[in-house]
C-alpha positions in Angstrom: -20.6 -98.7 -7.9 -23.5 -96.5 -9.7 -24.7 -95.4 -6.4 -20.8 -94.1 -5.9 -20.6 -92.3 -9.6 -24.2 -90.9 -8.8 -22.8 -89.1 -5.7 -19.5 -88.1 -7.2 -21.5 -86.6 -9.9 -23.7 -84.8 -7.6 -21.5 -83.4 -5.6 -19.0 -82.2 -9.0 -22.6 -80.3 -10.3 -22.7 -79.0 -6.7 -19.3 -77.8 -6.8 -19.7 -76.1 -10.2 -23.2 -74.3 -8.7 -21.7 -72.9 -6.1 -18.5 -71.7 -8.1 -20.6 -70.5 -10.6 -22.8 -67.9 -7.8 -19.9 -67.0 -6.2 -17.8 -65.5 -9.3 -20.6 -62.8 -10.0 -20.5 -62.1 -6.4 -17.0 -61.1 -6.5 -17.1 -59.5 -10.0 -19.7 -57.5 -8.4 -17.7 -56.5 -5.1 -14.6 -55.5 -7.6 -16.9 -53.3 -10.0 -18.3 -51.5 -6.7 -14.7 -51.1 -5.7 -13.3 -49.8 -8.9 -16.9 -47.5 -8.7 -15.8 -46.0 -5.3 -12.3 -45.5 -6.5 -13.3 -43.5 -9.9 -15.6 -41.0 -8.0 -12.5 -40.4 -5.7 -10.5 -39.9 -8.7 -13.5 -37.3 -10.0 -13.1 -35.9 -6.6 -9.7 -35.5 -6.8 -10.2 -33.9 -9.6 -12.8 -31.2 -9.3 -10.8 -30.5 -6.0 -7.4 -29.6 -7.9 -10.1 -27.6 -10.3 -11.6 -25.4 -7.5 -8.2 -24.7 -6.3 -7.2 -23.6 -9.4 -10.2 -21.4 -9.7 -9.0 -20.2 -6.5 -5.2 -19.2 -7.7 -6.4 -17.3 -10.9 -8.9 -15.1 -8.9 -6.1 -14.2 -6.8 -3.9 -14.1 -9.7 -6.3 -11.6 -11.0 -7.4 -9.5 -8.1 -3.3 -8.9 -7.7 -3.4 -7.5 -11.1 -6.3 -5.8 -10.4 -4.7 -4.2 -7.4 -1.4 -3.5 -9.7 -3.7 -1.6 -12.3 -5.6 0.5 -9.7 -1.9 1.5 -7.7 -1.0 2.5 -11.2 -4.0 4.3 -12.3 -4.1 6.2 -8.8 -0.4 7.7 -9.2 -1.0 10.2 -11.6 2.5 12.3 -11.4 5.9 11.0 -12.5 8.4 10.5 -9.6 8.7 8.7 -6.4 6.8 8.5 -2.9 7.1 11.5 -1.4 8.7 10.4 2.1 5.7 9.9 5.0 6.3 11.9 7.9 4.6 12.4 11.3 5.7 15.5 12.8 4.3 17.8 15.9 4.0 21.4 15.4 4.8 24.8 17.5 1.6 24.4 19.0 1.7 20.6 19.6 -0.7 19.1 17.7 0.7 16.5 15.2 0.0 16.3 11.7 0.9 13.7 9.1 1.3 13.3 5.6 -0.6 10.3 5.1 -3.7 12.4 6.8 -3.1 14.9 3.4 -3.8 12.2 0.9 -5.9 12.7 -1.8 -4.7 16.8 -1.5 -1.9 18.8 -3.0 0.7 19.7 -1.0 3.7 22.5 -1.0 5.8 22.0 1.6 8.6 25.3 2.5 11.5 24.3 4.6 12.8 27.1 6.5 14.9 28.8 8.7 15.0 31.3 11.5 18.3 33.2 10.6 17.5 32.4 7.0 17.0 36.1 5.8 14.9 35.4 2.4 12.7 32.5 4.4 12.0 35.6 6.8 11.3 38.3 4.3 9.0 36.0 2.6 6.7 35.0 5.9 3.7 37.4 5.4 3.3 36.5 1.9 3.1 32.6 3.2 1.2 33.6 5.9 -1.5 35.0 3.0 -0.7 32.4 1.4 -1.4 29.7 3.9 -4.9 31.2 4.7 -6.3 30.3 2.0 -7.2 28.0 -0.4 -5.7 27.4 -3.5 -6.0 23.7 -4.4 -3.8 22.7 -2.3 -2.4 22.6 1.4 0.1 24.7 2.6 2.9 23.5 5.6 6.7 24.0 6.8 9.2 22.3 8.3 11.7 23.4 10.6 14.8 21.9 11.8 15.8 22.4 15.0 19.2 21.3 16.3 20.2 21.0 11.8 22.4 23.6 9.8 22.6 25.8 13.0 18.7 26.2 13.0 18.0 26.8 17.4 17.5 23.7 19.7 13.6 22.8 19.9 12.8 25.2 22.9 14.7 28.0 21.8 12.7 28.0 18.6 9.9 27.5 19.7 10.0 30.5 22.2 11.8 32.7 19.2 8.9 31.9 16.9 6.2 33.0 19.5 7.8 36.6 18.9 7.0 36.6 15.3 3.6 38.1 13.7 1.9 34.9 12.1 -1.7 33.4 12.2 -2.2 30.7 9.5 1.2 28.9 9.3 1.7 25.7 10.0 5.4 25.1 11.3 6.3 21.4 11.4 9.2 20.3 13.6 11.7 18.4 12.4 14.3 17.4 15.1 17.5 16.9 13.6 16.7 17.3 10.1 15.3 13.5 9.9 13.1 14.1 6.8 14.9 17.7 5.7 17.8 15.0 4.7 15.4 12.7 3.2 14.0 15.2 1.0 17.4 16.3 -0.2 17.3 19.9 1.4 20.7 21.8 1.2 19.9 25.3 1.4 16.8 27.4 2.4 14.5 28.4 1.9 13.4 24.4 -0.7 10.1 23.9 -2.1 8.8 20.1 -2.4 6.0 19.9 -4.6 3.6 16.9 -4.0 0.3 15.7 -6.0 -2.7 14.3 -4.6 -1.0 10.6 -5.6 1.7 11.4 -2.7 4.1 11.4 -5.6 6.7 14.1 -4.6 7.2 16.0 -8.2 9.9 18.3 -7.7 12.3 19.6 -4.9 13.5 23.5 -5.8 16.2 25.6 -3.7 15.5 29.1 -3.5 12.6 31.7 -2.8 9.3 31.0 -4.8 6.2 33.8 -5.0 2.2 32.6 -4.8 2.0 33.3 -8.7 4.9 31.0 -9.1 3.6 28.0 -6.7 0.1 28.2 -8.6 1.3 27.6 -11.6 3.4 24.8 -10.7 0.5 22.7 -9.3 -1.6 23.9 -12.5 0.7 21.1 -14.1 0.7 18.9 -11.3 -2.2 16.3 -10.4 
């Protein structure tokens, strides 16, 4: 009957022993996982940070960009409206190929008797430079102006070197920029802001001192 207890008691110290390695064991498995789970979390973490980082430097190179657009238009007024037109000799100019210059635009006519008394003094005018570029527009096929050939041939005829003559089928952009009678000066600055639209004939001495107040 000892020799029983003896065993029993043996094997009950046995038991506790091996009870008693194993809890550390899985205490030790549990703190690894909980270890692998908080540098996920620190992971996690940092990751939400960087793209954070990331949206503010966006955030502030798009009001970067706002600030330089606004710095770089100078004049008060709207986007003068692009065009791309060909001209009498067909070569094709655009506005966007003028930026960074001043601009004075003349829309025109050919039966338009004050655009024509005016034309040597553009053509002067147009020759050289006076801080800024000098170009027309005409209309063929608008406000009885001559279909596209028939101008072009007509305008052969007359005594001009230095003129640029834009063609404007139609009167696409003449509409645009609000012509209604000719000859119309547009006025734009070196932003592309259009500053003013005027009806009527308008001398050299006149033009210059309009783009003296114009950037």
């Amino acid at each position: 009957m000892k020799k029983i207890l003896i065993v029993i008691g043996l094997l009950m110290m046995m038991t506790l022993i091996a009870v008693g390695c194993r809890k550390p064991q899985m205490e030790s498995e549990t703190t690894i996982e909980e270890e692998v789970m908080n540098e996920e979390d620190v992971m996690d973490e940092e990751n939400m940070m960087d793209e954070e980082d990331v949206m503010d430097e966006e955030n502030m190179m798009d009001q970067e960009d706002m600030m330089n657009e606004e710095e770089s238009m100078k004049n008060e007024g709207n986007q003068a409206p692009t065009f791309t037109l060909m001209d009498t000799d067909g070569q094709t100019l655009s506005l966007e190929a003028l930026k960074g210059e001043k601009v004075y635009v003349k829309f025109w006519a050919s039966w338009c008797s004050i655009c024509l008394s005016g034309m040597d003094e553009l053509d002067d005018l147009s020759g050289r430079s006076e801080g800024y570029r000098v170009i027309t527009i005409v209309s063929p096929g608008y406000k009885n102006e001559k279909e596209l050939e028939a101008f072009k041939l007509w305008y052969e005829g007359l005594d001009t070197e230095n003129i640029i003559v834009l063609l404007d089928e139609d009167g696409v952009y003449a509409r645009k920029y609000g012509v209604r009678a000719y000859p119309t000066s547009a006025y734009i600055g070196s932003d592309g802001v259009l500053v003013k639209v005027l009806p009527g004939h308008v001398n050299e001495a006149t033009i210059n001192e309009s783009f003296r107040n114009i950037f």
